[in-house]
C-alpha positions in Angstrom: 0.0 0.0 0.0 1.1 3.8 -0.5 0.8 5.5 2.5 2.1 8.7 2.2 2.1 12.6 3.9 1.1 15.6 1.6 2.7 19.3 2.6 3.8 17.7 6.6 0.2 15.8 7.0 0.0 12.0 7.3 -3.1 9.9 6.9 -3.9 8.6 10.3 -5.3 5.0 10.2 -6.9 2.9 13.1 -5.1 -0.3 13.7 -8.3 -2.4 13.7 -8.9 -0.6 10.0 -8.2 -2.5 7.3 -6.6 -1.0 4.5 -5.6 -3.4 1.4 -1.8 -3.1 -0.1 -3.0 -1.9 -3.6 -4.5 1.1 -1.9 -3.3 5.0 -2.1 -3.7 6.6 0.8 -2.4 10.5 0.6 -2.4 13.7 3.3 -5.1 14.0 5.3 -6.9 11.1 5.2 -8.1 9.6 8.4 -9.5 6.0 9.0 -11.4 5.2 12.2 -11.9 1.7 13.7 -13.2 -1.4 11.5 -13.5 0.7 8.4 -12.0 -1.0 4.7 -10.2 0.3 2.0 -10.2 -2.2 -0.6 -8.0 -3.2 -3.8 -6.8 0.1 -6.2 -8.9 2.5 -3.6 -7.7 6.4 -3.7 -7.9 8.1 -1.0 -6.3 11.6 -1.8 -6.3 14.6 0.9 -4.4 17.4 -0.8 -7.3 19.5 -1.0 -9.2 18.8 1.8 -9.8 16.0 4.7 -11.1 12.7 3.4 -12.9 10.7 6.9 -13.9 7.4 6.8 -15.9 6.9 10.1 -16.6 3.5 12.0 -17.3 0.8 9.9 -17.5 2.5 6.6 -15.9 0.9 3.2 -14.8 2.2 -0.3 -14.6 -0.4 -2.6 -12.2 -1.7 -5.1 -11.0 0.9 -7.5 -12.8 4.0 -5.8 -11.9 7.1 -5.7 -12.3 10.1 -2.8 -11.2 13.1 -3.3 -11.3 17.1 -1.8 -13.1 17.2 1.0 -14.8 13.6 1.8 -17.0 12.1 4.9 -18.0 8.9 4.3 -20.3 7.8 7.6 -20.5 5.1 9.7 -21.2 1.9 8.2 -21.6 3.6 4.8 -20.7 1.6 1.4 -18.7 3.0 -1.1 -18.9 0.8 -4.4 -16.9 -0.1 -6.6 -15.3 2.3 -9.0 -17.2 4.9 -7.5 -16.3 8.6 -7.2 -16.9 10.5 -4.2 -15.7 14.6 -4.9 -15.9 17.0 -2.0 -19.2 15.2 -1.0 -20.6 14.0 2.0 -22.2 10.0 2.7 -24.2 9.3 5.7 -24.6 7.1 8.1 -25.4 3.8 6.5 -25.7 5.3 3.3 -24.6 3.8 0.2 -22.5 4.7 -3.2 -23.4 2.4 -5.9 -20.6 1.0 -8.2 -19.7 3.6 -10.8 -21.4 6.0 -9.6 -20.1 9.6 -8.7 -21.2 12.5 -6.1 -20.2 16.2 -6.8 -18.7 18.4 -4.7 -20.8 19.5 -1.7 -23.7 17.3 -2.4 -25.1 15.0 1.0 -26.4 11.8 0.8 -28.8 11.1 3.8 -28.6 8.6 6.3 -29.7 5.1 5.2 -30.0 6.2 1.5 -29.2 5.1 -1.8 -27.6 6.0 -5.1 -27.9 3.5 -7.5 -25.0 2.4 -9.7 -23.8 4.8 -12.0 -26.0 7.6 -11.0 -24.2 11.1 -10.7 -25.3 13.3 -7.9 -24.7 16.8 -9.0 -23.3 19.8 -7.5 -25.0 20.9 -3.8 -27.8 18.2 -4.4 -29.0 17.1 -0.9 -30.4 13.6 -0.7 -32.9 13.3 2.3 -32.6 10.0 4.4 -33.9 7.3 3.3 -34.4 7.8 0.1 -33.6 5.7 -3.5 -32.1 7.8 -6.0 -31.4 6.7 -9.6 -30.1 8.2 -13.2 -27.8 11.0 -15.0 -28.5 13.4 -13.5 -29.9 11.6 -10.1 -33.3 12.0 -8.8 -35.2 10.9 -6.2 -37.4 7.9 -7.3 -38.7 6.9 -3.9 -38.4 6.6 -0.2 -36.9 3.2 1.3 -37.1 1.9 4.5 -34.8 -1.0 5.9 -32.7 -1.9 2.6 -30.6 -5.0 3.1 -27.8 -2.3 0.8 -28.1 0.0 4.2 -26.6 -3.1 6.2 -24.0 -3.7 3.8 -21.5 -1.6 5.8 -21.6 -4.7 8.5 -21.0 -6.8 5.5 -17.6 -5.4 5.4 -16.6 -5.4 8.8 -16.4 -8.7 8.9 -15.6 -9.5 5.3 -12.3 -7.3 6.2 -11.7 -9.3 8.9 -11.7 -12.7 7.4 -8.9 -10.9 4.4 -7.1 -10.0 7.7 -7.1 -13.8 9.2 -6.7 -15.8 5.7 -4.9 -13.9 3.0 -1.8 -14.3 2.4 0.4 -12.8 -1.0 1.5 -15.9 -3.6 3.4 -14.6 -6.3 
């Protein structure tokens, strides 16, 4: 993995985080406890403070950028872009899709894969979101998606206790 400082600030990274060794993690970048950075992740904090809280997970080939909080338990997916945007609590960032800067997804909400959440949008809780550009298409209560952050957790922790490199 490339952990490295940007301009005298390091990335600070809880030790029961899991972060995988094909991730870049740059500046100020922190990573609390249980949260997963997965294969080819960005994590870049030159521009502003990237936060991944408790539990939360960006996904294989994702990208965060300027300004970040993704909340606890929240999912980013796979090659998703997240821009100077904000992800609640239990939220989640469906593969490919990307969130522009200063939009907020609500708690327990959903964007669905390859939607782009514009500039400044705000995404109420617990709400479904869909297409280019996103709009809401309905209100969602108890998604198995919103649990997927727990997924993780312990997906992360079973990497931690059986993978091992083979070249």
């Amino acid at each position: 993995m490339v952990i490295r400082s940007f301009e005298g600030t390091e990335p600070t990274i809880h030790e029961s985080a899991r972060v995988d060794e094909s991730a870049i993690v740059i500046g100020d970048v922190t990573i609390e406890a249980e949260a997963s950075v997965w294969p080819n992740v960005t994590l870049r904090g030159d521009s502003g403070a990237i936060v991944l809280r408790e539990g939360a997970n960006v996904q294989d080939n994702a990208v965060c950028h300027e300004g970040c909080e993704i909340g606890p338990g929240a999912t980013v997916g796979h090659t998703a872009i997240v821009h100077a945007a904000t992800v609640g609590e239990r939220a989640m960032v469906g593969m490919s899709a990307t969130v522009l800067g200063d939009a907020h997804i609500g708690e327990e909400s959903l964007v669905a894969a390859g939607s782009v959440v514009t500039e400044g949008m705000d995404i109420p809780p617990n709400t479904l979101v869909t297409g280019t550009p996103a709009e809401i298409r309905k209100e969602v209560e108890d998604s198995p998606w919103t649990h997927a952050g727990e997924h993780y957790v312990e997906l992360s922790k079973r990497h931690e206790r059986s993978s091992e490199r083979v070249d």
